[in-house]
N, C-alpha and C positions, 0 to 999 in steps of 0.2 A: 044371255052370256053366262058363261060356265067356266068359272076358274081351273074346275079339273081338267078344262081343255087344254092348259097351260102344260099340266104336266102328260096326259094325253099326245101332246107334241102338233096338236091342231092349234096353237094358238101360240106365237111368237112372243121373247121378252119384250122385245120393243113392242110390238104391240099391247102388251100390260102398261107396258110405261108410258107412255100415250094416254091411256086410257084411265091410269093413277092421275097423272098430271093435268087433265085435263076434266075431273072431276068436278061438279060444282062447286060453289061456293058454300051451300048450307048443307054440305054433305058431314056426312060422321068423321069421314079423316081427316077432314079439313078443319073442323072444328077441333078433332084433340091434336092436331100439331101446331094450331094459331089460335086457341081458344076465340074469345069474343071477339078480335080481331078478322075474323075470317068473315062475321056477320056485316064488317063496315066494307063498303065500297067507295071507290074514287068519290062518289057524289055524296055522300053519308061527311067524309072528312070536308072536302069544300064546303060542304053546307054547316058543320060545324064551326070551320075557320070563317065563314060571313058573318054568322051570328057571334062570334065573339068579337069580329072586327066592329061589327055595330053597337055590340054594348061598349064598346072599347071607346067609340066615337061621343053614344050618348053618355058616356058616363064625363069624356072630357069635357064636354059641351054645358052639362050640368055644373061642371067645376067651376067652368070663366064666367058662367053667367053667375054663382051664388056669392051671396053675400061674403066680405071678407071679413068679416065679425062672426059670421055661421058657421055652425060644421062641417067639414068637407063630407061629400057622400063618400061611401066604400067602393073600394072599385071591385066591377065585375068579375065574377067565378069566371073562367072560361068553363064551355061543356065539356064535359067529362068525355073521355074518349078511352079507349081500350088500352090495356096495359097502363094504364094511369093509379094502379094500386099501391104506389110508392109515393103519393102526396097523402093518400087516405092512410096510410098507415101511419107516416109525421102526424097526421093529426091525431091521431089516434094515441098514440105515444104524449100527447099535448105538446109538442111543436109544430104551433102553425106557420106554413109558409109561410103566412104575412106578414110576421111578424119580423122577418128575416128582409122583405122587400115590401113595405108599407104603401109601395103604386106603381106607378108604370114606369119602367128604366129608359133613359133614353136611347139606347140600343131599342129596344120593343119599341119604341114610338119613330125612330127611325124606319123599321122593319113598315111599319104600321101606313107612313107615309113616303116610302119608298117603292 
């Protein structure tokens, strides 16, 4: 395929546009209009949200069974996901989110077993 076909008049806009839009996923322009974002697929996000629902669960489960004289454990990082460089930069700054929300809100644990 020959882009100067486009202007050659062998080769229709719509047809470009098709052919833009329909580009894969790890291609060059997909990558700089969605950066790291373009890399994650439907199943890349799911499999993130399982893993974090399950530390979400061991980490509660750890809670009711520990001692109430003990420490409470920390609650789980979720995985880091794309366009997520606005909690690293809080931290970075030294405000950590956690400090802001020290566990899991009952909205999110609604969410959680909802």
């Amino acid at each position: 395929m020959d882009l100067l076909d486009w202007h050659r008049g062998k080769l229709s806009s719509r047809r470009v546009l098709v052919l833009i839009k329909h580009l894969p996923r790890d291609s060059a322009l997909q990558r700089e209009l969605h950066g790291e974002a373009a890399e994650w697929s439907v199943t890349d996000h799911l499999l993130a949200a399982a893993v974090d629902h399950l530390a979400a669960a061991n980490w509660m489960f750890q809670c009711v069974n520990a001692s109430e004289d003990g420490d409470q454990p920390e609650p789980p990082k979720p995985v880091p996901r794309p366009g997520g460089g606005d909690e690293e930069a809080e931290e970075r700054d030294g405000e950590a989110p956690e400090a802001e929300n020290p566990g899991v809100s009952p909205a999110q644990l609604a969410r959680f077993f909802g």
